[in-house]
C-alpha positions in Angstrom: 0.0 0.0 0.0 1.6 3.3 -0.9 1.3 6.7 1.2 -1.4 8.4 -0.6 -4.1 5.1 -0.1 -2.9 5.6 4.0 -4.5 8.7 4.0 -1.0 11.0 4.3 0.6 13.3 1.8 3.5 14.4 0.3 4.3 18.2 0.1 7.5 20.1 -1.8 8.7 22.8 0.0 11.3 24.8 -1.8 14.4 26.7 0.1 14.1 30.1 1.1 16.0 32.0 -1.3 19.8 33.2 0.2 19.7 36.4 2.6 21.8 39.0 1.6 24.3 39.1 4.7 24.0 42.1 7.3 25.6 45.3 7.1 27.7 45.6 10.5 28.6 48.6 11.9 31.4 49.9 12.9 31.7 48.0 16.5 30.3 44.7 15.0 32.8 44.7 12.5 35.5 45.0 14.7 34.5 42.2 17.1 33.8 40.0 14.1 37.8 40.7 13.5 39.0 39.8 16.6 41.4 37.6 15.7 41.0 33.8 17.2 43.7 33.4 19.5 43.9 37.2 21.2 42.0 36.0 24.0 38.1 36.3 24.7 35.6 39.1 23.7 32.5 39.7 25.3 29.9 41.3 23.5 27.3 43.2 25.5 24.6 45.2 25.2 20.5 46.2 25.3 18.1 43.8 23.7 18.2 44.6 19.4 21.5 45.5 19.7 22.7 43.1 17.1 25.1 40.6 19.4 23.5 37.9 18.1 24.1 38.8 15.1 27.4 39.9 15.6 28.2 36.6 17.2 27.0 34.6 13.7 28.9 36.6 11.7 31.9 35.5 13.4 31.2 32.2 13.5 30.8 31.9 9.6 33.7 34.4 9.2 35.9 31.8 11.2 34.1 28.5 9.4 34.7 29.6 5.7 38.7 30.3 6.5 38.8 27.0 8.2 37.6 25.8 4.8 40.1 27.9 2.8 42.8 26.6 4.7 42.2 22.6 5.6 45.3 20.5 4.0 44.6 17.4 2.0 45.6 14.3 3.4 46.0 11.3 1.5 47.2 8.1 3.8 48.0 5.2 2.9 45.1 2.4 2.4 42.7 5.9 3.8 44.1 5.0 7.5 44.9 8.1 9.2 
């Protein structure tokens, strides 16, 4: 018996297109700099603020050099 004689359905749901990224200002852009290994940043401030925000950017900022800069390995039989 397939799904549509058990009585559920199937529905396509499309991705949301790409958001453009934010435009930081001038304080967000600096903490987004910070580089990794100067020791720890806190971010503060009122609700809307934009530390959330601030604290994404960072983390994709940090993730896509990560990317740029991972070595290929090639072991042996794939044994690492």
């Amino acid at each position: 018996m397939d799904d549509r004689a058990r009585g559920t359905s199937l529905r396509l749901v499309l991705p949301a297109p790409a958001a453009a990224p934010p435009v930081l200002d001038p304080a967000q852009a600096s903490a987004v700099a910070w580089p990794a290994g100067a020791g720890n940043l806190l971010v503060v401030g009122a609700p809307g603020t934009g530390k959330t925000t601030t604290a994404i950017e960072t983390f994709l900022v940090r993730r896509r050099a990560a990317r740029a800069v991972q070595p290929a390995v090639d072991a042996p039989g794939g044994a690492w």
